[in-house]
Backbone as a printed PyTorch tensor [residue, N CA C, xyz], in Angstrom:
tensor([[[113.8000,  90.7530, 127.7780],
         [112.4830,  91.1730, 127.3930],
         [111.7400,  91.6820, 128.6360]],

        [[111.7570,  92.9070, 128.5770],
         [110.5360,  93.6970, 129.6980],
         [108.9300,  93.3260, 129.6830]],

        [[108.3310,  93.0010, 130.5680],
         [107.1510,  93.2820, 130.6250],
         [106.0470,  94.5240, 131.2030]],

        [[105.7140,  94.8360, 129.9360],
         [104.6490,  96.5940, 130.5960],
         [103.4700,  95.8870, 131.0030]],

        [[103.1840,  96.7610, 132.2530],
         [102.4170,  96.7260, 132.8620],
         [101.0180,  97.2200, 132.3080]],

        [[ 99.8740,  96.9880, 132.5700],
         [ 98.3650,  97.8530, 131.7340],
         [ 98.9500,  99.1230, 132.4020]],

        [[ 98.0820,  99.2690, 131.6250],
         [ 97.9450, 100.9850, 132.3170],
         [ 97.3320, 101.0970, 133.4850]],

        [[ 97.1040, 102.1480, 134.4410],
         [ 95.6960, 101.9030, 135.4170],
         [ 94.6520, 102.9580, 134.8320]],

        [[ 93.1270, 102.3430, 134.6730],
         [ 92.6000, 103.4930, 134.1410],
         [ 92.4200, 104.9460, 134.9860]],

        [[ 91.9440, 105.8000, 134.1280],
         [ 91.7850, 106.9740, 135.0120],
         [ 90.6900, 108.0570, 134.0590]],

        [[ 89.7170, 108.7970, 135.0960],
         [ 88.6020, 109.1160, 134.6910],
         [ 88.6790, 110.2330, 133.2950]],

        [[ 90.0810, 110.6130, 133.2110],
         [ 90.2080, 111.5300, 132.0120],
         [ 90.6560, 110.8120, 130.7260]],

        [[ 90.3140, 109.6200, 130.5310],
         [ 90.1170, 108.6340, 129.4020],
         [ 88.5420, 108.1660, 129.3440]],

        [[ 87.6740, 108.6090, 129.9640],
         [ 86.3030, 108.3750, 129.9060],
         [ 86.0900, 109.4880, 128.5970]],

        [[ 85.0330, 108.8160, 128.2770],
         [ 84.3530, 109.9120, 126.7930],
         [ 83.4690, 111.1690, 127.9510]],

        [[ 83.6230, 112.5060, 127.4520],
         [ 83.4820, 113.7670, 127.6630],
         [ 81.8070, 113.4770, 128.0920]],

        [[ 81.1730, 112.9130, 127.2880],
         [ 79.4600, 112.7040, 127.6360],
         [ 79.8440, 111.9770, 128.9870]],

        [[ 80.1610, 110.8730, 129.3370],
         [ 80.0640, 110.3650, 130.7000],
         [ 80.6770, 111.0930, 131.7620]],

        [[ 81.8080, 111.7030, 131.6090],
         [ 82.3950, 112.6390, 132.7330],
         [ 81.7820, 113.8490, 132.6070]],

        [[ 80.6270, 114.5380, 131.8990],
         [ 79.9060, 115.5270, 132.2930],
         [ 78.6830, 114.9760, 132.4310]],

        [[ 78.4090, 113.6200, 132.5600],
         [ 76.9050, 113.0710, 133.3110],
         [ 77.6410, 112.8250, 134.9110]],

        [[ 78.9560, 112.3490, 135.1750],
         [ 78.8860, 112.5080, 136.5160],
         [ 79.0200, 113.9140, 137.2310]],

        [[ 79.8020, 114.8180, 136.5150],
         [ 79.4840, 116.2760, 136.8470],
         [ 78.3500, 117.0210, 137.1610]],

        [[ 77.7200, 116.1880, 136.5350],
         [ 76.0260, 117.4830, 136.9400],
         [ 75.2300, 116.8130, 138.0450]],

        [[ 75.8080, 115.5740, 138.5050],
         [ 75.4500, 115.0920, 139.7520],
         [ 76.0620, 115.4840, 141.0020]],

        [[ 77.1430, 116.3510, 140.9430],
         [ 77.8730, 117.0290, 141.9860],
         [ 77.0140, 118.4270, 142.0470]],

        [[ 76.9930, 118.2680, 143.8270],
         [ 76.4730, 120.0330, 144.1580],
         [ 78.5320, 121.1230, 143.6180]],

        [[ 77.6670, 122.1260, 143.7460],
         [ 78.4550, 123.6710, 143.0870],
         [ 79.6590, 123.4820, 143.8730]],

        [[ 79.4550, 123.3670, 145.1290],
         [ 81.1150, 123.4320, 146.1240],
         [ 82.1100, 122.0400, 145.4670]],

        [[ 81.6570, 121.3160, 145.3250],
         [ 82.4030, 120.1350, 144.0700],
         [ 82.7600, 120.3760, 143.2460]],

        [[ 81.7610, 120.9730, 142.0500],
         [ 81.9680, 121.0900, 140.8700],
         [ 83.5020, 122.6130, 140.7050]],

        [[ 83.3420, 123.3380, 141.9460],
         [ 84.4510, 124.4660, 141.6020],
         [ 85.7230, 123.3410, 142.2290]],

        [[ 85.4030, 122.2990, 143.1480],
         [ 86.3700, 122.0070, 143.2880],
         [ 87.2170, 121.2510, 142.2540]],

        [[ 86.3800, 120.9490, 141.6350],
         [ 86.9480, 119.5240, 140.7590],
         [ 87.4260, 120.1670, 138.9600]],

        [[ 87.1360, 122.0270, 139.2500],
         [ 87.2550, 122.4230, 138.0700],
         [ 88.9000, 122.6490, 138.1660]],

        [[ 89.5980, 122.4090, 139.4480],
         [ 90.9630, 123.1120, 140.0690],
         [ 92.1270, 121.3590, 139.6880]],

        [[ 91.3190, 120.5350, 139.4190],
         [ 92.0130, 119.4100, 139.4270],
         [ 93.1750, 119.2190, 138.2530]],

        [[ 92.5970, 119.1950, 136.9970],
         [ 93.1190, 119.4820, 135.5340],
         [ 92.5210, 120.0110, 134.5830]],

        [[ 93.2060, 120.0580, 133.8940],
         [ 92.6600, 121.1730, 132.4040],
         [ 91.6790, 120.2650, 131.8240]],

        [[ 91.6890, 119.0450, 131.4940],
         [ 90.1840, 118.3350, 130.8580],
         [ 88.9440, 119.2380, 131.6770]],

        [[ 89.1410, 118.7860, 133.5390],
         [ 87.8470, 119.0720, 134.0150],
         [ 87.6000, 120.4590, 133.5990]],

        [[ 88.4560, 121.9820, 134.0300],
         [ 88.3760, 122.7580, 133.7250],
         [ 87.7760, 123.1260, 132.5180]],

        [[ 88.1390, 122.5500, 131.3150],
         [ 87.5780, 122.9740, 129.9040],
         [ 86.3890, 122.2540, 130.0140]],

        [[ 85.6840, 121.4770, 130.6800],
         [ 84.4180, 120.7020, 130.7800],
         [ 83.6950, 121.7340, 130.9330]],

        [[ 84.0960, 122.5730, 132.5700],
         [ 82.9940, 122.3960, 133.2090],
         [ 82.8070, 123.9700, 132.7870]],

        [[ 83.3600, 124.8620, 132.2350],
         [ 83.9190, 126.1950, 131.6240],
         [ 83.1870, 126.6320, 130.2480]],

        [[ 82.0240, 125.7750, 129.6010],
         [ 81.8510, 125.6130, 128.8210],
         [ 80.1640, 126.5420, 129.0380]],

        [[ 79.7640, 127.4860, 127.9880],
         [ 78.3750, 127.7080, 128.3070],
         [ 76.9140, 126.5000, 128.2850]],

        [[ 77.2340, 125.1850, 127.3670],
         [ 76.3610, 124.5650, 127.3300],
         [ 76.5120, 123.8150, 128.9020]],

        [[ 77.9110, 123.4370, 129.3810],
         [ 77.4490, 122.6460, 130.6680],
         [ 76.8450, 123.5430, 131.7950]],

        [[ 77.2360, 125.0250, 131.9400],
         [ 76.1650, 125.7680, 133.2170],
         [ 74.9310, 125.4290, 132.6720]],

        [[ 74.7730, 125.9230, 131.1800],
         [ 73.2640, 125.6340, 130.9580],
         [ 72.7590, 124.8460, 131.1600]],

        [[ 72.9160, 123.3010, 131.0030],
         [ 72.3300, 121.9850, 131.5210],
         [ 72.8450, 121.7190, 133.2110]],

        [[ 73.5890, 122.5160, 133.5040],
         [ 73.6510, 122.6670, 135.2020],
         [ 72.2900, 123.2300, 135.9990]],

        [[ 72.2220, 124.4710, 135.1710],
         [ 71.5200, 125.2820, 136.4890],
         [ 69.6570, 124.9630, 135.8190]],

        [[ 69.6580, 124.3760, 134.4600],
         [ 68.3580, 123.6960, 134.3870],
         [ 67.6650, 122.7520, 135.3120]],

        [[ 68.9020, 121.6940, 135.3720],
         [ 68.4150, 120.5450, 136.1210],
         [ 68.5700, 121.3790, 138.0370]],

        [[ 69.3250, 122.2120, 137.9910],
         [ 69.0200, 122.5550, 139.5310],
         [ 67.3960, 123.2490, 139.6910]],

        [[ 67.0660, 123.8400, 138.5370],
         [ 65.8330, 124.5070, 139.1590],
         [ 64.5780, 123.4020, 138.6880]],

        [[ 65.1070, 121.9760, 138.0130],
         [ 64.3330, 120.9220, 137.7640],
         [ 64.5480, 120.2510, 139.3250]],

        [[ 65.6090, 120.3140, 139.7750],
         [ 65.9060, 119.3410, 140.7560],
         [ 65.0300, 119.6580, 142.2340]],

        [[ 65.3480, 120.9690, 142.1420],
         [ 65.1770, 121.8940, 143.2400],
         [ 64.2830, 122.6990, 143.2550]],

        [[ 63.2240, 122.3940, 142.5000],
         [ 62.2490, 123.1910, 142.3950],
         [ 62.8000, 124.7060, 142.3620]],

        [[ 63.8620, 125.4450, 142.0770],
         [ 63.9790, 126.4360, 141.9640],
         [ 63.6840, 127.6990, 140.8960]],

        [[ 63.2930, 128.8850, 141.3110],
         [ 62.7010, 129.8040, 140.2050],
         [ 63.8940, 130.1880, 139.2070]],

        [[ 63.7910, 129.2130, 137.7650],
         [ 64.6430, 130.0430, 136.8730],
         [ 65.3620, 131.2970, 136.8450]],

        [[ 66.8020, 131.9460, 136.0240],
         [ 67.0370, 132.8980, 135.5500],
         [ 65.8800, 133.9340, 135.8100]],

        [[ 65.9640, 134.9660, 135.8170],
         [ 64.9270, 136.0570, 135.0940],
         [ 64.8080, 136.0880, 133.8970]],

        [[ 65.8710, 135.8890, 132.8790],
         [ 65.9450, 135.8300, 131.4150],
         [ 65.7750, 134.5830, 131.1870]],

        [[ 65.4600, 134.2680, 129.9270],
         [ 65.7950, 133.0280, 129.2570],
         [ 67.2360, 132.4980, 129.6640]],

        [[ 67.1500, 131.4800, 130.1750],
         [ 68.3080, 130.7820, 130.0310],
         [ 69.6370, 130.8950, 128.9490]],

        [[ 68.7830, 130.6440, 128.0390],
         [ 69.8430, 131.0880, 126.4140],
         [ 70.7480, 132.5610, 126.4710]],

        [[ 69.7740, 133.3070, 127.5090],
         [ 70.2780, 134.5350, 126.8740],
         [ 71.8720, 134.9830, 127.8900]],

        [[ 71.9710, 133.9210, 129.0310],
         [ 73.2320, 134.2110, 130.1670],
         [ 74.2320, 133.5750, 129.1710]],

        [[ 75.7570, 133.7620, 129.7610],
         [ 77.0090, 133.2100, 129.4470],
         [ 77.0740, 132.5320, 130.2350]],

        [[ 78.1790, 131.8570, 129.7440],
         [ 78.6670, 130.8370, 131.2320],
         [ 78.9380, 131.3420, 132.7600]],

        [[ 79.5920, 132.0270, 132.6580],
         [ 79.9010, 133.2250, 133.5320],
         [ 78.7690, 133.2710, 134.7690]],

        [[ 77.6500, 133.9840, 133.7130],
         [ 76.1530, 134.4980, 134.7030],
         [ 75.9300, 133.2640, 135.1220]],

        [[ 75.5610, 131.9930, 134.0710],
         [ 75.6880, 130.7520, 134.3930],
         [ 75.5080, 130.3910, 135.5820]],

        [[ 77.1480, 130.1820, 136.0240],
         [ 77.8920, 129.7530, 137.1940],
         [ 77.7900, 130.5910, 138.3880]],

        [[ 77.8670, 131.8400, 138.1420],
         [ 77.2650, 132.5140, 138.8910],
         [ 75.7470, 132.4950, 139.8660]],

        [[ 74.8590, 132.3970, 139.1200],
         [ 73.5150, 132.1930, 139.4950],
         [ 73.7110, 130.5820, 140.0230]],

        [[ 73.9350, 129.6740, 139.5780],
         [ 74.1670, 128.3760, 140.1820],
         [ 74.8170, 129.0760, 141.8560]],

        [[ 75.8260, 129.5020, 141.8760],
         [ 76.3850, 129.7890, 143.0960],
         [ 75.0750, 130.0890, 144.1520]],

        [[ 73.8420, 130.5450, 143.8250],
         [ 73.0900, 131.4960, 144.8390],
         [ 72.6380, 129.8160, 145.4340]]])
């Protein structure tokens, strides 16, 4: 009779809400890094609603001047982009 060992946990068994609340606490040079790790983070962070609640809380965080447009109206893309500046 073998005995299995637990598992060890690991952060891509966390529910998607908690691993994109620690994500939006990472600055941008993180967040591209950590998009290179695996496909969970990647499809996280790739998503138009997470730039959108990214680059909100940066110009909440950072006192910084919004988009020119509505927020709503960028992709993820412009998103991540504008986060980059």
């Amino acid at each position: 009779m073998t005995t299995r060992l637990p598992e060890k946990p690991c952060i891509t068994s966390l529910p998607i809400e908690i691993i994109w609340r620690i994500f939006m606490q990472l600055d941008y040079p993180s967040l591209l890094a950590i998009k290179q790790i695996c496909k969970v983070f990647h499809s996280i962070t790739n998503t138009r609603q997470f730039w959108h609640d990214y680059v909100k809380k940066l110009c909440e965080d950072y006192e910084m001047t919004p988009p020119k447009e509505e927020i709503e109206e960028y992709n993820e893309m412009e998103l991540e982009r504008w986060a980059l500046q």
